[in-house]
N, C-alpha and C positions, 0 to 999 in steps of 0.2 A: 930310273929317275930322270934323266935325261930327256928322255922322250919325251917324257908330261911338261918340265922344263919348256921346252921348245914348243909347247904347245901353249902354254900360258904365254910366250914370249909371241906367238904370233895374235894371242888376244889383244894382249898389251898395247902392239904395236898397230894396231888397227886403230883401237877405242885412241891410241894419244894420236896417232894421223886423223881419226874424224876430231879430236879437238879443237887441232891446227888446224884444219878445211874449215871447219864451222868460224873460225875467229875472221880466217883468212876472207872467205867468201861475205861473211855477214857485218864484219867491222865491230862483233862486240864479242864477250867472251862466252863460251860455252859450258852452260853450267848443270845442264843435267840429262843425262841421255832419257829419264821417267818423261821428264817435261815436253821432250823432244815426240817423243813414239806417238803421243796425246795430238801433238800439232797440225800445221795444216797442210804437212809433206804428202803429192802424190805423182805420180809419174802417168802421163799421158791421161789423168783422171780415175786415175785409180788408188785409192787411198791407201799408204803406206802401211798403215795396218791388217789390210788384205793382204797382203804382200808377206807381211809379219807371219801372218794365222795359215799361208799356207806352207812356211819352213815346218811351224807346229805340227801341223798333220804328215809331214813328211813328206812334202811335193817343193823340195829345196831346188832341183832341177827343174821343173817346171819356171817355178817364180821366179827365177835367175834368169833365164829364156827369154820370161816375157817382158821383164825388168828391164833387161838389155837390148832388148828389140825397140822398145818404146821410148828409152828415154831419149830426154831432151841435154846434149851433152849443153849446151848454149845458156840451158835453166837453171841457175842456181840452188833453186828449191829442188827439182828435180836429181838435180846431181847428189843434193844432202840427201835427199830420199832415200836415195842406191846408197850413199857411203854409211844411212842408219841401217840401211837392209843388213850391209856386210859386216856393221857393227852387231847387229844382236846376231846372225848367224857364228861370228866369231867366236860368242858368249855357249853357245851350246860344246854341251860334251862332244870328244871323238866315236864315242861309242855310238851316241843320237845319231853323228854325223855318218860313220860309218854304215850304219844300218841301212840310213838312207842315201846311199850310191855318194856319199861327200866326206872331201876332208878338210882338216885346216888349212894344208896347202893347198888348197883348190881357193878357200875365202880368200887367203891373202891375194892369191893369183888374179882372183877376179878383182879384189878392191885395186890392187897395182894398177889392171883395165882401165878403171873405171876412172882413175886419177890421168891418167897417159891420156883418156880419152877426152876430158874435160878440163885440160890444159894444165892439172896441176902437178904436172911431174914432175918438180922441185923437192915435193913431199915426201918423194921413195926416198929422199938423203937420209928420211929419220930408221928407216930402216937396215939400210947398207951401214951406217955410223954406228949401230949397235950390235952387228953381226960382228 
């Protein structure tokens, strides 16, 4: 039970750090990750929901690859983009994840990246404060 435990608590902890980034970065509150995935997030021109549709088919390493090759740590938009990627990769089971070469600890890992990298590394506090 535990396991599974620690595995929701690293969903958790993602989706409430993309809530804080999205408040933080946009100056308004964050009110639906549906509304979000729909929007006009893309990184280097490529539309976030490419991005989305190729975790679906099980090319989660690939799209991380090329996500993180490309983005723009400077771009606001671009940084939500990556931290909605790590949000909905978050939201997949371990078993999806495991199949295809990933795991939670790997999402969280990357999303820590991608915050360090984009200057908001204040944010990991919400995770070290819960552990």
């Amino acid at each position: 039970m535990y396991f599974t435990d620690e595995k929701d608590y690293i969903m958790r902890m993602i989706k409430e750090m993309v809530r804080v980034l999205f408040s933080l970065m946009f100056g308004k509150k964050y009110v639906s990750v549906e509304l979000e995935k729909e929007n006009k997030y893309e990184v280097s021109g490529k539309n976030l929901k490419d991005f989305l549709d190729m975790i679906d088919s099980g090319k989660i390493n690939e799209a991380e690859n090329i996500l993180l090759d490309s983005v723009d740590y400077t771009d606001r938009n671009e940084v939500m983009a990556a931290a909605l990627f790590y949000q909905y990769l978050s939201e997949k089971d371990s078993e999806f994840l495991k199949n295809n070469n990933y795991t939670k600890e790997e999402v969280l890992s990357g999303f820590k990246q991608l915050l360090m990298q984009s200057g908001y590394t204040d944010l990991l506090c919400l995770v070290k404060d819960e552990e």
